[in-house]
C-alpha positions as CSV (number, residue, x, y, z in Angstrom):
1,X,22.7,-18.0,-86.7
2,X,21.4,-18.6,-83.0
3,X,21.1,-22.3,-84.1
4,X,24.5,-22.6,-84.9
5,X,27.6,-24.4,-82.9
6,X,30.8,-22.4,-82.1
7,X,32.1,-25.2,-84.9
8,X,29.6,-24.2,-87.3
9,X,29.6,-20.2,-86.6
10,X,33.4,-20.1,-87.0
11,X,33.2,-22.1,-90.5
12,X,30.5,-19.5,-91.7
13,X,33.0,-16.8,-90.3
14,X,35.7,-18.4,-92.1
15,X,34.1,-18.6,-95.5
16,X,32.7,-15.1,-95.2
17,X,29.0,-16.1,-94.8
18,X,28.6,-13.4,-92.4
19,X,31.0,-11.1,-90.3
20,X,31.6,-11.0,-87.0
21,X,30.0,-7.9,-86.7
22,X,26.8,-9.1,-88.4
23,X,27.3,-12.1,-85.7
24,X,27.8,-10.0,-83.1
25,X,24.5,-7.8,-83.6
26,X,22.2,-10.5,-84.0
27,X,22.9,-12.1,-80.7
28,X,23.1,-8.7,-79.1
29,X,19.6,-8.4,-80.4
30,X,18.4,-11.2,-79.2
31,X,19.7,-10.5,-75.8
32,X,17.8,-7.6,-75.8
33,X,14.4,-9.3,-76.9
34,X,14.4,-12.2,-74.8
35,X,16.7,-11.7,-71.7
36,X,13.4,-9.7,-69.7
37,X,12.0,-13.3,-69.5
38,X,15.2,-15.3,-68.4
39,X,17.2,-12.7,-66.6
40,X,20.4,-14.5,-67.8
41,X,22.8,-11.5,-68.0
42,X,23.8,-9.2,-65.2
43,X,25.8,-6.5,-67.6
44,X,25.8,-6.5,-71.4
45,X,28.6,-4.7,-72.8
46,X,26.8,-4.1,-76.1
47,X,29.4,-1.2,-77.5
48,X,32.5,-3.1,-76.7
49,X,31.4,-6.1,-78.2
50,X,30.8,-4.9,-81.3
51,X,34.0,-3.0,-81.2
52,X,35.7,-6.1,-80.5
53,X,33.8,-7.7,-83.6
54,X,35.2,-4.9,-85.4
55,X,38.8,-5.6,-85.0
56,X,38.0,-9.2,-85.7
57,X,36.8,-8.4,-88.9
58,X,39.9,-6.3,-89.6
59,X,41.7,-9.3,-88.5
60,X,40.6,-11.6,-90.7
61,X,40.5,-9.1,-93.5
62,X,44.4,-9.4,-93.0
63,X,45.1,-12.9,-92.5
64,X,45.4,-12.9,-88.8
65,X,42.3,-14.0,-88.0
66,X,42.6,-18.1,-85.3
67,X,40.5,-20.8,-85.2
68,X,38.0,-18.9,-82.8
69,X,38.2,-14.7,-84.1
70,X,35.1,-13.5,-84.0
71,X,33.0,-15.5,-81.9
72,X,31.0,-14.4,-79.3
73,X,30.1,-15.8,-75.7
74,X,29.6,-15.0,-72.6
75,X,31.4,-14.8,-68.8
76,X,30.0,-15.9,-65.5
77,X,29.9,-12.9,-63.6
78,X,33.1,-14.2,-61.5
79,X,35.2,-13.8,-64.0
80,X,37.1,-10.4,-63.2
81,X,36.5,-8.3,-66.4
82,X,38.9,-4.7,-66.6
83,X,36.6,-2.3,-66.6
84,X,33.3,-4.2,-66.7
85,X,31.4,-4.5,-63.6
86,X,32.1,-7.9,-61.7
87,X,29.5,-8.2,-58.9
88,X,29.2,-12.1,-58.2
89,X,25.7,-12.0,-57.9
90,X,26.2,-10.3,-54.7
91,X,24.8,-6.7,-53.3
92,X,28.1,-6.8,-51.7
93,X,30.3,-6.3,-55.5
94,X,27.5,-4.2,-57.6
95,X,29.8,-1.2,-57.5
96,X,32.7,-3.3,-58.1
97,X,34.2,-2.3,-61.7
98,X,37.4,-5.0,-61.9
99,X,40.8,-3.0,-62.2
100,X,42.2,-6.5,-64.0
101,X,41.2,-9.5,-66.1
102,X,41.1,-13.5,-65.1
103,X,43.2,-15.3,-67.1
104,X,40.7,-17.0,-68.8
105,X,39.2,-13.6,-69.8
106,X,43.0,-13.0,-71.3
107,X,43.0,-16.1,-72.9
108,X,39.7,-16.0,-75.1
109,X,40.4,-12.0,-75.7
110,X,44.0,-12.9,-77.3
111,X,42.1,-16.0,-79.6
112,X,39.9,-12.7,-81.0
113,X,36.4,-13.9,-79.2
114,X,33.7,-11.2,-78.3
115,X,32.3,-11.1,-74.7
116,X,29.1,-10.3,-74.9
117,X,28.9,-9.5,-71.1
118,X,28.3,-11.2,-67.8
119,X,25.7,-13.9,-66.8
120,X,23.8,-14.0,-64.0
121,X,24.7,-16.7,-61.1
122,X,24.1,-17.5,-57.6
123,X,26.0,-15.4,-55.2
124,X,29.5,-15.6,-54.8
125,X,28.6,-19.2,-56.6
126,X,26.7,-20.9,-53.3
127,X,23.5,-22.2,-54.7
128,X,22.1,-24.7,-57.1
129,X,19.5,-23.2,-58.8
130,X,20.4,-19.5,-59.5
131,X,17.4,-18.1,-56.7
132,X,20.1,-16.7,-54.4
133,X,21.3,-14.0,-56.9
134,X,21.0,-10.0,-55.3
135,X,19.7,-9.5,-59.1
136,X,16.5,-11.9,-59.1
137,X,16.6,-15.9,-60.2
138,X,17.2,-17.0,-63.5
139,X,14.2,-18.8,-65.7
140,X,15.2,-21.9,-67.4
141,X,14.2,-21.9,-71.3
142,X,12.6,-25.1,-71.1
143,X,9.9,-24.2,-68.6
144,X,10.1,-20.3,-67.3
145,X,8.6,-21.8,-64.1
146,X,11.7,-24.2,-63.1
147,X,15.0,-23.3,-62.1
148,X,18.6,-23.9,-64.4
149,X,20.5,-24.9,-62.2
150,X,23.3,-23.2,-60.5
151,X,25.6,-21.7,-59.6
152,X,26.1,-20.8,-63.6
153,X,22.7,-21.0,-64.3
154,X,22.9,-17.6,-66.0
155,X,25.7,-19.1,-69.0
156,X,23.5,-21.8,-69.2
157,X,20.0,-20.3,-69.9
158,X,21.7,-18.1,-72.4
159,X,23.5,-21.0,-74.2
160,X,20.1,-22.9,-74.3
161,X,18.1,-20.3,-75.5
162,X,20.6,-19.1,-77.8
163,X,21.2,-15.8,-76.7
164,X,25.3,-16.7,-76.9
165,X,27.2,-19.7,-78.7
166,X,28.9,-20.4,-75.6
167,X,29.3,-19.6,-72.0
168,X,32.2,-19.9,-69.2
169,X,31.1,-21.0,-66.0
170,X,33.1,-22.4,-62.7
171,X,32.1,-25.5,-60.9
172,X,32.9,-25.9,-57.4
173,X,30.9,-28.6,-56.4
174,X,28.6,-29.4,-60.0
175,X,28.0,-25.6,-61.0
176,X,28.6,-26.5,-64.4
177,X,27.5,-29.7,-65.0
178,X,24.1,-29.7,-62.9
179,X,22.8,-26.3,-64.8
180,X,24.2,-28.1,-68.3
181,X,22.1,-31.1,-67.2
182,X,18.9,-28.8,-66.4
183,X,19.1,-26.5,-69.3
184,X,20.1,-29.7,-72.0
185,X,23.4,-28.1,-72.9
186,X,26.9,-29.6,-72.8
187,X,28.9,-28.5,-69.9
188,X,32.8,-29.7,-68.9
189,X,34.4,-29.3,-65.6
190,X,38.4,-29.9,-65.9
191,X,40.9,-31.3,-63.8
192,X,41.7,-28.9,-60.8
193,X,44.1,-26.9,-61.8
194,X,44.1,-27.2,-65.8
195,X,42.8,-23.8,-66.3
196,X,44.0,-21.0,-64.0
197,X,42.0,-19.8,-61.3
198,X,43.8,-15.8,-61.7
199,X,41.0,-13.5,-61.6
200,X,38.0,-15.9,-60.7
201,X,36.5,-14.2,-57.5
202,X,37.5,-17.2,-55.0
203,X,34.2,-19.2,-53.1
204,X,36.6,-22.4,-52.0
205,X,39.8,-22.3,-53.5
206,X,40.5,-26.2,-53.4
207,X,37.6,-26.9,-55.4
208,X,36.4,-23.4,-57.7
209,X,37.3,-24.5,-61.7
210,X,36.4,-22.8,-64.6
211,X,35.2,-25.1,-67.9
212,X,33.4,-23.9,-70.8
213,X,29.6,-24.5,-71.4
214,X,28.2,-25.1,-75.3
215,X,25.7,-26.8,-77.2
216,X,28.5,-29.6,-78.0
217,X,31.4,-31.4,-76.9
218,X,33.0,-30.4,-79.9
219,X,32.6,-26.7,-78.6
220,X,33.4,-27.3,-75.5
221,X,37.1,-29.3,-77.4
222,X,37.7,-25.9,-78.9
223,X,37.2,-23.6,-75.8
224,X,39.2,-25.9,-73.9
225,X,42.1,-25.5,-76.3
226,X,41.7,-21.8,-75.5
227,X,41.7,-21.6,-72.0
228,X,43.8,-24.6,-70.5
229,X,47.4,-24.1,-69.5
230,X,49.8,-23.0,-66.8
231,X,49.8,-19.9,-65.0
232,X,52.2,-18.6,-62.8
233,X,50.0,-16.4,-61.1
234,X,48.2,-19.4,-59.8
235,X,49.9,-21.6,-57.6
236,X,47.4,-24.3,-58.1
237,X,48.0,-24.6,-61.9
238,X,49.3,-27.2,-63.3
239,X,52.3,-27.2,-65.2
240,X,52.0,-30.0,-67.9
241,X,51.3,-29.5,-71.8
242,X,47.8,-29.1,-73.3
243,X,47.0,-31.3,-76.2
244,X,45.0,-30.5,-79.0
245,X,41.3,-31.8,-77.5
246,X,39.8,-31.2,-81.1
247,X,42.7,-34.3,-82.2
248,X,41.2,-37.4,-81.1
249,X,37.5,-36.3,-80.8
250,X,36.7,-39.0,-83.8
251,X,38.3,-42.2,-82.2
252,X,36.4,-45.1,-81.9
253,X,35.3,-46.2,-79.0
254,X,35.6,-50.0,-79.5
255,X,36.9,-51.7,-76.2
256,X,36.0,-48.6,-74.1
257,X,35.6,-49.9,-70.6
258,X,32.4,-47.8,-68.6
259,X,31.9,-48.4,-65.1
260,X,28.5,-47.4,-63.5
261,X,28.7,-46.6,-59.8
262,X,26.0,-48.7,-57.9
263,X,25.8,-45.8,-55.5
264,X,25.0,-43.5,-58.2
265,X,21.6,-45.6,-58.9
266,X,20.1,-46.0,-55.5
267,X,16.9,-44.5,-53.9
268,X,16.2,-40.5,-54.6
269,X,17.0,-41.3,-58.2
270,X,14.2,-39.9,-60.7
271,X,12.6,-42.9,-62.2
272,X,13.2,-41.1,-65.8
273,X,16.5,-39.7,-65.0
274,X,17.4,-43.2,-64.3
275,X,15.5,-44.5,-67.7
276,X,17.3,-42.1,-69.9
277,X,20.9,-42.8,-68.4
278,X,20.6,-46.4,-69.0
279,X,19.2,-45.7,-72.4
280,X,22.5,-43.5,-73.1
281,X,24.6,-45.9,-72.3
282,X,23.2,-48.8,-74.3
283,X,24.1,-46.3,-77.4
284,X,27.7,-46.7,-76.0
285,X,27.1,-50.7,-75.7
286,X,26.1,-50.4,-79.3
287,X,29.3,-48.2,-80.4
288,X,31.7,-51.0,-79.2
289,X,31.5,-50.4,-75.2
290,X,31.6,-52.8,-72.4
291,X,29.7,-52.0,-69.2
292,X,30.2,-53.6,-65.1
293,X,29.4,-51.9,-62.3
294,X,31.7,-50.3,-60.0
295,X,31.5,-49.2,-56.6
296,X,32.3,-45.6,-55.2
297,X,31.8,-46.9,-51.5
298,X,32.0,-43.1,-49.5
299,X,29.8,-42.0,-52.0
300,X,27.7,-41.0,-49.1
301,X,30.2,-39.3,-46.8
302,X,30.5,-36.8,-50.4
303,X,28.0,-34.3,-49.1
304,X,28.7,-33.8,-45.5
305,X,32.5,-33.5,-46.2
306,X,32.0,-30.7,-48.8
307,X,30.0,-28.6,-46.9
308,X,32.7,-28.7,-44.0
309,X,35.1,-27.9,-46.2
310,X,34.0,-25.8,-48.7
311,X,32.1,-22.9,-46.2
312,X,35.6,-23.0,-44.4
313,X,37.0,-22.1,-47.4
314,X,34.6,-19.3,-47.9
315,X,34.6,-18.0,-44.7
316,X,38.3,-17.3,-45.3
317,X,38.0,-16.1,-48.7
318,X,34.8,-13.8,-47.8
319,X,36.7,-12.2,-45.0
320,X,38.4,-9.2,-47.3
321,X,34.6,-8.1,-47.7
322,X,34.7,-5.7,-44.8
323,X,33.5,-2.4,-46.2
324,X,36.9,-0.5,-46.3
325,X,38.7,-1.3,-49.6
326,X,36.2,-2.4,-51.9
327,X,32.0,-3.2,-52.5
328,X,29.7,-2.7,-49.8
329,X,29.7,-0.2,-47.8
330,X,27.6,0.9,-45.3
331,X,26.3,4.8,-44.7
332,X,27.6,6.7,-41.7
333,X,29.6,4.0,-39.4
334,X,29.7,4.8,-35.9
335,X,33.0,2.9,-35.9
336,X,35.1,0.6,-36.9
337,X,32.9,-2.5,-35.4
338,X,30.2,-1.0,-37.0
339,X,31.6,-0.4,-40.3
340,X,32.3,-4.0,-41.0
341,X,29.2,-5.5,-39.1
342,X,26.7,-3.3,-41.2
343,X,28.6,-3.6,-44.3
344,X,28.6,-7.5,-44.3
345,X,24.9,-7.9,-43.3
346,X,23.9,-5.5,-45.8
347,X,26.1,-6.9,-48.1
348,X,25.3,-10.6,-48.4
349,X,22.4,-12.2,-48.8
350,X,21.2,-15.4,-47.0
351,X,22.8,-18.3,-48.3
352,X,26.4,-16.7,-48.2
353,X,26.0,-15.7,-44.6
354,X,25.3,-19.3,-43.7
355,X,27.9,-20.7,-45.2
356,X,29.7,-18.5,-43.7
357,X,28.7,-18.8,-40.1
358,X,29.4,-22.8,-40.7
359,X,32.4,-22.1,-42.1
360,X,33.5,-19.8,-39.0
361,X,32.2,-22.5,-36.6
362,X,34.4,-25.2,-38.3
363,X,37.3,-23.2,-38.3
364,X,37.4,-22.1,-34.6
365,X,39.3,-23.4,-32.0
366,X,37.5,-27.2,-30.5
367,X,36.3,-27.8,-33.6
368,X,38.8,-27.6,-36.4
369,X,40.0,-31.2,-35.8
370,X,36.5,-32.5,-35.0
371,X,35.2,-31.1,-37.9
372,X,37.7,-29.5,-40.6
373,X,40.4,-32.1,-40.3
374,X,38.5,-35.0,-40.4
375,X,36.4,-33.7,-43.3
376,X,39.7,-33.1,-45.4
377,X,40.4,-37.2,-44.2
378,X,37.5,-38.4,-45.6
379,X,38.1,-36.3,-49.0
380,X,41.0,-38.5,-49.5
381,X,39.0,-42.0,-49.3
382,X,36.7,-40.2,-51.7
383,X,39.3,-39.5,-54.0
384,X,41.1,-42.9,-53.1
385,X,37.8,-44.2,-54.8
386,X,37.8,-43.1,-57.6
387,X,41.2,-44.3,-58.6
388,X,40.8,-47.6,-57.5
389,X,37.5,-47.3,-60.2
390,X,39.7,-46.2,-63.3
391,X,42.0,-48.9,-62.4
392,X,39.2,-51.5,-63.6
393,X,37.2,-48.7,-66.3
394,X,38.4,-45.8,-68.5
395,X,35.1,-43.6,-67.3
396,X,32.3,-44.1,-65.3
397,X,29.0,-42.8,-66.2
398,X,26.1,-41.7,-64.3
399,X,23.3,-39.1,-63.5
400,X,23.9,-35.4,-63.6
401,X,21.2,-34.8,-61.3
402,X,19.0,-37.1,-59.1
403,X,15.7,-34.9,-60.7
404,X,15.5,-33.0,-63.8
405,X,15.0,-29.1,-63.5
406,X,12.6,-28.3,-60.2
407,X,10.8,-25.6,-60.2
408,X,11.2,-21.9,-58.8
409,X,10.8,-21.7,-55.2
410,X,10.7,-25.2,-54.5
411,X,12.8,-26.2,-52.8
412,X,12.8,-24.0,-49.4
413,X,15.0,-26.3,-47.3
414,X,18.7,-25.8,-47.6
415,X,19.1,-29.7,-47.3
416,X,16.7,-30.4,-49.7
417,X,18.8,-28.1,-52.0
418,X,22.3,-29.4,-50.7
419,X,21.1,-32.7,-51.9
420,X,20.8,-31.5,-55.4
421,X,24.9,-32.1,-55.5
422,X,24.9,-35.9,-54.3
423,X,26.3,-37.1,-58.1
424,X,29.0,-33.8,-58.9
425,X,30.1,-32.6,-55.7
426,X,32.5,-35.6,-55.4
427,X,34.3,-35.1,-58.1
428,X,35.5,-31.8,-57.4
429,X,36.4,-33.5,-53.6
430,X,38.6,-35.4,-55.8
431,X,39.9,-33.0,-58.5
432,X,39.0,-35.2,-61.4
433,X,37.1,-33.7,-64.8
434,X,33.6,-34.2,-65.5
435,X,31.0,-33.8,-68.7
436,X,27.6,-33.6,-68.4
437,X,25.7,-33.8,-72.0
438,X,22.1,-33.6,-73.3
439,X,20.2,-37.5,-72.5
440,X,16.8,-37.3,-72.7
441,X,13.9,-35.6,-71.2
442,X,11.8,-36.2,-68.4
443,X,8.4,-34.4,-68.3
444,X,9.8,-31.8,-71.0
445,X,12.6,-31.4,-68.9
446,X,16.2,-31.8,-70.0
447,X,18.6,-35.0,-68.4
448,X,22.3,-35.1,-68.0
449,X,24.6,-37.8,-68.5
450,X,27.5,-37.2,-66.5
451,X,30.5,-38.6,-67.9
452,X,33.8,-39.1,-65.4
453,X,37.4,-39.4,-65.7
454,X,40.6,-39.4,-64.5
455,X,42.8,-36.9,-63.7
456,X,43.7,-34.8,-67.2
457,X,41.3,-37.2,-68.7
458,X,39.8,-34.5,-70.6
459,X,40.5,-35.5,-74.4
460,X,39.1,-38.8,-73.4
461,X,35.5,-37.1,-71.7
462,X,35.4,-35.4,-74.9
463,X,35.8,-37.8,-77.7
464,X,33.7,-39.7,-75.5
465,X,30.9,-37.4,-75.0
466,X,31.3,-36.3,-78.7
467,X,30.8,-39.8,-79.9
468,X,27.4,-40.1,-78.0
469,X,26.2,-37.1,-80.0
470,X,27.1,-38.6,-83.2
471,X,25.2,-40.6,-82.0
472,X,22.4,-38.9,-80.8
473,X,20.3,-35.7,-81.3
474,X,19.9,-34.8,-77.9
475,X,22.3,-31.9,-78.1
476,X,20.3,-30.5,-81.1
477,X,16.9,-30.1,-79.9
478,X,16.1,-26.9,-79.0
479,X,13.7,-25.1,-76.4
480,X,9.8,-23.7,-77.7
481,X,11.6,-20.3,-76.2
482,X,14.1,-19.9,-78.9
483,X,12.3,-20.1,-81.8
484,X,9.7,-18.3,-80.4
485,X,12.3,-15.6,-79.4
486,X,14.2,-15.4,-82.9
């Protein structure tokens, strides 16, 4: 069963090959066998699961049963979850039980799937290969002695080493697409503001977006049906109609127009990374596609700009952390002043309190125009560029990730890790969607093709992406780890 798409699992649901419940137990089982040597999961809500799978069996028993009843998956532990823990990855939320669910979390309930629980990640999302989670680093299924990327390095280990179907993540500057690309899954990052941010525990709200992470595009088409759409509890939603993403996934793609930013193919690149993209997209030359190069000229501005903007963000959003309503707080305050200043440094761990402390400086009075202002000026070139490219292409196509998967404890700099970012963290500057799917290998190692478009380009990533893995058997191969755990 673990082998199985979403696509294929909810056929074999459909045609009574197995219940849900059946479904249900056997990747709870697996959770339970193999998760000791990943760490994926933070909470596994074992007996609500498979009370869920029980009312999707009854469901379907009485003809109520959608496209996606009785599928499990699992949530990035952002996700608000009423009544299920919701830490973060932080210290500061372990005792945090959410009074409410995201809107995503109310979307796949109501379509009858089964949450399995909630995956580890790196806290409060900073990070980029789940190391800075309060509940220990994730192993990646390829190699237990690299790293799967992050911040939803958690959803993608499990989907990998088939301990779910499917996983949501958020991306705020590649956290979906960089762990896709490490752990050889399929991962899509929409258009800001095409699913709802309600209920996702906020690192920078101009950039945070939830996308669903699977073995396929096709998967990914049929979460994406799920979860996209306006909500009025989110002033950042969009409100424009959601197509069917499943619809077009077949159409040809003779005449398709790829671009290939010059920038994205320059020194720091992995010789093999670089070998397996260009491979990729001869397969797309093959299926009717014409290829030029484009150019994406503040390309290189990309990193500097996010992190002035993004820890600005967090340092607002991480402010409500102070010890008196909620998570963390600290034993026997001598006041106030104490209170919060014990509570926070107890609370978060490294990485959050130096984004923080940037974020802070940026904000403050002599430097918010120096710093802040300009940073938001230069996001607007980078987005500028991109539009001028999908005047001239209908996607552009590049590397995930400058390396494949690195191993644990690498990378000690937080440059060197920063750096990781240099392909995804412009899109979300830009608020465009992005795929990254299964390319090649490098050493053993999973490779990412990262596939852009357009603003509510997402039908288009898809059939796109989904065409490659007709294609291709990338997406099939599976890690040494999950047969050995079956």
């Amino acid at each position: 069963m673990h082998d199985k798409t979403v696509t294929q699992l909810a056929a074999a649901l459909k045609s009574g090959e197995f219940s849900s419940r059946e479904l249900t137990s056997h990747f709870l089982q697996r959770i339970e066998k193999a998760d000791g040597s990943l760490n994926s999961f933070i909470t596994v809500t074992a007996e609500q699961a498979l009370n869920e799978a029980e009312a999707a069996d009854n469901a379907r028993a009485a003809g109520k049963a959608g496209k996606l009843t009785g599928i499990p998956f699992a949530l990035k532990d952002i996700f608000c979850t009423q009544g299920v823990k919701t830490s973060c990855g932080s210290k500061m939320l372990d005792n945090f039980i959410a009074p409410y669910s995201a809107t995503v979390v109310e979307k796949l309930n109501a379509a009858g799937t089964i949450s399995l629980g909630k995956t580890n990640m790196d806290e409060f999302a900073m990070g980029s290969s789940n190391e800075n989670s309060y509940f220990g680093a994730v192993k990646n299924p390829w190699d237990l002695t690299a790293v799967p990327g992050g911040s939803s390095g958690g959803s993608a280990a499990a989907v990998a080493a088939g301990l779910v179907p499917a996983a949501m993540g958020t991306d705020t500057g590649g956290s979906i697409r960089q762990p896709a690309a490490f752990c050889g899954i399929t991962g899509l990052k929409p258009t800001y503001g095409r699913v709802s941010r309600y209920g996702i525990i906020a690192y920078a709200s101009s950039l945070d977006q939830a996308g669903p992470m699977a073995k396929s595009a096709e998967d990914c088409a049929h979460l994406l049906n799920v979860i996209a759409g306006h909500d009025v509890r989110d002033s950042t939603s969009v409100a424009r109609g959601v197509p069917d993403y499943t619809e077009t996934l077949n159409a040809p793609l003779s005449g398709l127009k790829i671009g290939l930013p010059k920038e994205y193919f320059g020194d720091g690149l992995d010789a093999d990374v670089e070998k397996a993209v260009r491979e990729a997209v001869k397969v797309y030359e093959s299926l009717g596609a014409t290829v030029r190069e484009v150019s994406l000229p503040h390309t290189h501005y990309a990193i500097p700009a996010y992190y002035v903007i993004a820890p600005a963000e967090a340092s607002s959003n991480l402010s409500r952390y102070d010890g008196v309503r909620f998570g963390h707080r600290c034993d026997a305050p001598a006041d106030l002043i104490d209170l919060y200043t014990r509570s926070r440094a107890e609370g978060f761990g490294d990485e959050v309190k130096r984004r923080i402390l940037i974020g802070t400086h940026t904000l403050s009075e002599g430097f918010f125009d120096a710093y802040y202002t300009k940073a938001q000026k230069v996001r607007r070139l980078i987005r500028q560029d991109f539009l001028d490219a999908f005047e001239d292409v209908d996607v552009l196509m590049g590397p995930a990730s400058p390396t494949p998967a690195f191993d644990l404890g690498a990378k000690k700099d937080p440059v060197s890790m920063y750096l990781q970012d240099i392909y995804t963290i412009a899109v979300n500057l830009a608020g465009i969607p992005g795929i990254s799917v299964p390319a090649g290998f490098s050493n053993g190692r999973p490779v990412g093709l990262q596939i852009l478009g357009t603003h509510f380009a997402e039908a288009q990533l898809l059939n796109v992406a989904h065409q490659f893995q007709q294609a291709t058997d990338w997406h099939l191969q599976r890690p040494a780890f999950a047969e050995e755990n079956a």
